[in-house]
N, C-alpha and C positions, 0 to 999 in steps of 0.2 A: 620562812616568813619574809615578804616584803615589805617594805615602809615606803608611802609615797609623801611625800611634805610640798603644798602646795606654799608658794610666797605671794602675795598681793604687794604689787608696787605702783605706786602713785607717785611720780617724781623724789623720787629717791635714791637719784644720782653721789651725792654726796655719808647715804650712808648704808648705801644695798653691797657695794663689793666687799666692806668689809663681816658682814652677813654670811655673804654668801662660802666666801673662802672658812671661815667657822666651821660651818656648818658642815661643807662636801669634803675635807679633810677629817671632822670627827666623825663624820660617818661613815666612810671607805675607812677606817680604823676597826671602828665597831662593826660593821656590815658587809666591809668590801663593795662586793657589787649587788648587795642585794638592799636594795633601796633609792631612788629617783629625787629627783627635786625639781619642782616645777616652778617659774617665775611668771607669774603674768601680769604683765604690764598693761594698766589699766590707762590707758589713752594718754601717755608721757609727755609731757611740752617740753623736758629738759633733756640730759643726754642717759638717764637711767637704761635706756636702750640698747646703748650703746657702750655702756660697763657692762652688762649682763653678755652683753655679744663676747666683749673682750677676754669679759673672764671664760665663757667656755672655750674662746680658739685658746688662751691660755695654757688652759685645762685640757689641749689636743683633743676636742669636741667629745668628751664622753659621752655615749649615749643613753647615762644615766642622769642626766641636766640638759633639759630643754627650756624654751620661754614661748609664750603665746600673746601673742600682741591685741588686743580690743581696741579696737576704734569706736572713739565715742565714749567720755565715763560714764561709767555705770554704778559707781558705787563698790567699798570692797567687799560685801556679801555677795552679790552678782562676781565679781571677778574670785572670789575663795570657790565659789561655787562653780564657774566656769573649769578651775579647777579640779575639781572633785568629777566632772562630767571627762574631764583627759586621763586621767589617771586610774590605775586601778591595782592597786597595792593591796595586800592583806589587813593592813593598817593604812590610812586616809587620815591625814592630818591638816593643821595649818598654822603659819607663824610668821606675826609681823617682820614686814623687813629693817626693822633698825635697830636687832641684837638685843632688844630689851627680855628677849626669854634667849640666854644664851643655849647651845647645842646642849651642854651640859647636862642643863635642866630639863630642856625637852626630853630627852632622854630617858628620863625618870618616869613619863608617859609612858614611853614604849615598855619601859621594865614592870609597870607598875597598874597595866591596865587589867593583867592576868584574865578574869571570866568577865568584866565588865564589857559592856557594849560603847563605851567612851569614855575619855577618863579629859578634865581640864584643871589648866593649871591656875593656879590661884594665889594674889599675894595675901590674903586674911585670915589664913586658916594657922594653924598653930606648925611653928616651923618655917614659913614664913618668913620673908626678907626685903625690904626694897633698900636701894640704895642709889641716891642717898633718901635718906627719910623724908618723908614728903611732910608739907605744912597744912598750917590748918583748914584753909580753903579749902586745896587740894580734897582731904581730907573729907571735909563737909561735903564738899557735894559728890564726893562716891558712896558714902554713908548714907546720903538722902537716895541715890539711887538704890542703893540696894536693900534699903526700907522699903522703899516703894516696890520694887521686885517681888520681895518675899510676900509683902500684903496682897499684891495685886492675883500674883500666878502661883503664892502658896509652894515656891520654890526654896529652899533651906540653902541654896550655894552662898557662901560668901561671898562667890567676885567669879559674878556672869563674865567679868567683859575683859579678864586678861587672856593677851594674844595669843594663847597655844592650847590648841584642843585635839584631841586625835579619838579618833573614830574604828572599829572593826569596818568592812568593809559594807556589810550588808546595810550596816546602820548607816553607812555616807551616804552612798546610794537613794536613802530614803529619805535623808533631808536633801539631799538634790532635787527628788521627785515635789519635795513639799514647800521648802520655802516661800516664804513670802517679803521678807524685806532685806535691802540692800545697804542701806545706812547702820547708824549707832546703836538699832535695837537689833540687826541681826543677830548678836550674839543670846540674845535673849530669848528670838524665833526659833534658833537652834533646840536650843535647851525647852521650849515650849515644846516643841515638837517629840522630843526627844519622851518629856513627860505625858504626854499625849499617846504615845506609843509603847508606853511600860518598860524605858529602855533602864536599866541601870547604871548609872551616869556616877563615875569616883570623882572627886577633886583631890588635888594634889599639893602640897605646899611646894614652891620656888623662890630661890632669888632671881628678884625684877633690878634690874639695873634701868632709872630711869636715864632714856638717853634725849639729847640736847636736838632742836627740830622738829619735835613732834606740832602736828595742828591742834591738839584738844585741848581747849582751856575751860577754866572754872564756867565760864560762862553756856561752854557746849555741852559741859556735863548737866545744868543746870537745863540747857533747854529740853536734853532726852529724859527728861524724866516728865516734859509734856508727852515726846514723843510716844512714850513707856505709854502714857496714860492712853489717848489715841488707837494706840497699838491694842490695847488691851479690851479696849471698850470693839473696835472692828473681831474682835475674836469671840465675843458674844452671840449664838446665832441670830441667823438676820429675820428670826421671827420673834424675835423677842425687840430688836430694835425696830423691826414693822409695829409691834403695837405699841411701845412706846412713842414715836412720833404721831400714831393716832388718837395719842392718847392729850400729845401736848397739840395737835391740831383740833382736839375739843377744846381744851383749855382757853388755847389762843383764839377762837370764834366766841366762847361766852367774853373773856378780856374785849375786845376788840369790837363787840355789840355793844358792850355797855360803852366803850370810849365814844364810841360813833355816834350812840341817842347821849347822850348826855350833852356832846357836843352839837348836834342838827334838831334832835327833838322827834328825826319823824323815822318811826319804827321799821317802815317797812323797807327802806333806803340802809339803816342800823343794820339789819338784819342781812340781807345781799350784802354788805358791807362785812361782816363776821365771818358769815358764810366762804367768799373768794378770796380773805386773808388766809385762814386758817386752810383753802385748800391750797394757796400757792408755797405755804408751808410745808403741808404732805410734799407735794409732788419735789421740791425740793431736795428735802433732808431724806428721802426716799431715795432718790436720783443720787444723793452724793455719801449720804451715811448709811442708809441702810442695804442699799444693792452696790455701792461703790461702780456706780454707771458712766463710762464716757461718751456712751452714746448722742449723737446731735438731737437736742431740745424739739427740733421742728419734727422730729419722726416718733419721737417716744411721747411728746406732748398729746399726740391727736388718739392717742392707743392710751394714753392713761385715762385722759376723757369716757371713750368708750368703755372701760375696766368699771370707772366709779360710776358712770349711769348705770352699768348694769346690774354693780352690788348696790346702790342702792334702790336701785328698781325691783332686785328683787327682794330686798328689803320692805320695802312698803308693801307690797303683793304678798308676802309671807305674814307682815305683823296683823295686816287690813284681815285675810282668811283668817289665821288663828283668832281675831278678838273678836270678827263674828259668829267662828265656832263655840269659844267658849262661853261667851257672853260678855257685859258690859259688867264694869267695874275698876275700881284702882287696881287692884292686885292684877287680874286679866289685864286689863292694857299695859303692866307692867309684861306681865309671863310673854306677852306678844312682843313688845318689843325687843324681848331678849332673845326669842325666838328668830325677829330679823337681823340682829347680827349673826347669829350659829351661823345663818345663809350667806350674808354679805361680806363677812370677814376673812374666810375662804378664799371669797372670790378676786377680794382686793389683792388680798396676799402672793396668791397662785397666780393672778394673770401679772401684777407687777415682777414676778420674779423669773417666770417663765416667757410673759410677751413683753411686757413694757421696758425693761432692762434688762434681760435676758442673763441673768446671772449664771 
């Protein structure tokens, strides 16, 4: 068996060498040479670079401890995972660089993952340890996070988001191929996916030693659990968020018809007026929430055009035949016009997803 342990380093000159030396002594004990450590320096401003360097000519260049340098941050999901695409251990792991999951503990991963597909470590679960004991802030807003977690994604872990998680290999591999996010909710993405793929995923109790440094404060726990929200609503598919924005773009043309005659008085200015609100609403929240499009406005604008004259054209062409098939009356001019959505709903759907934003 090999073990590969990826480290994300973001300026962490001041607490990566003592990490590191932890780490590649406890496991040339326990493993010898059967196990690697990867560092990757996620676009350093400080001299974390240049500890990393030092400790391997230190360490007469083992060629079990390398570092990979990224230009440009990118976030530590992008860099754990730049990781995982270098290495390829029988076990694929990963752990912050500032000793807050000592080797010790990590450890307890490798021993403990047995038939599971990943195992992560965790300070809430029984067994359990931080030190020192965190306050109540602290406290509060990991608890709102991880309420929000379990309601949201139906996820039972106690504690998505402490630093040490390890993976069989076929399972890294496949959150390599999948991920999606680089920030605070990576850890979460992981675990999404992870459930989304029927893996069987253990958690592990550890001591966390909080260490002195870190960037996250009450306030950015506080903001990821917008991000959480965000995150969760983009995982809905995006035909369920096509018809929802269709749905609040009728809403907002009846709103906005009535603001506009109440206010001018003259209906048929009201009514173009409801009409070109409620579509610069579609085309919008379509473009940014529902196909998550960066495409330029001026290319996708003139194709969304053509998309909606033509679902509604044949909308009217389909309700107009059916209601003088079946005849006149309330019910028939209902049955017909439900008739021309069956037609036009398709159509909005399929060319916004296919030509208009190319999803």
């Amino acid at each position: 068996m090999k073990l590969s342990i990826v480290i994300p380093a973001y300026n962490e000159e001041d607490r990566i060498a003592l990490t590191l030396e932890k780490y590649y002594n406890f496991f040339s004990k326990k493993l010898n040479k059967d196990f690697e450590i990867l560092v990757v320096l996620n676009n350093c401003s400080d001299k974390t670079n240049k500890v990393v360097h030092n400790f391997w000519k230190a360490k007469n260049k083992p060629r079990n401890f390398c570092s990979y340098i990224i230009h440009g941050y990118c976030g530590k999901g992008a860099a754990v995972m730049k990781g995982f695409e270098i290495v390829n251990g029988d076990l694929i792991g990963f752990v912050d660089a500032d000793n807050s999951v000592r080797p010790e503990e990590f450890w307890k991963l490798v021993k403990n993952i047995e038939d599971a597909d990943g195992i992560i470590s965790s300070r809430k679960v029984k067994g359990a340890k931080i030190i020192p004991p965190r306050g109540w802030k602290e406290n509060l807003s990991s608890n709102l996070f991880t309420g929000f977690t379990r309601k949201l994604f139906r996820m039972q872990y106690a504690d998505t988001q402490c630093g040490g998680k390890l993976f069989i290999n076929i399972a890294a591999k496949h959150l390599l191929k999948n991920y999606t996010e680089n920030g605070w909710i990576f850890d979460v993405d992981l675990l999404w996916l992870c459930k989304q793929a029927n893996m069987k995923i253990k958690e592990q109790p550890i001591m966390w030693t909080d260490c002195a440094g870190g960037s996250v404060t009450v306030w950015s726990g506080i903001k990821s659990v917008f991000q959480l929200i965000n995150y969760r609503i983009k995982k809905i598919p995006d035909v369920f968020r096509f018809l929802f924005v269709g749905g609040m773009a009728t809403l907002i043309d009846i709103l906005m018809f009535n603001v506009y005659f109440l206010t001018s008085g003259i209906f048929i200015l009201s009514r173009f007026g409801g009409i070109v609100t409620s579509m610069i609403w579609n085309f919008i929240m379509n473009k940014k929430f529902t196909f998550a499009s960066d495409g330029e406005i001026t290319w996708e604008l003139p194709r969304w055009l053509i998309v909606y004259a033509a679902a509604m054209g044949s909308n009217a062409i389909l309700s107009t035949l059916t209601y003088n098939t079946i005849g006149p009356g309330g019910i028939e001019a209902n049955i017909a016009a439900v008739l021309g959505l069956v037609i036009s709903l398709p159509i909005a759907y399929l060319g916004s997803k296919y030509w208009i934003f190319k999803t």
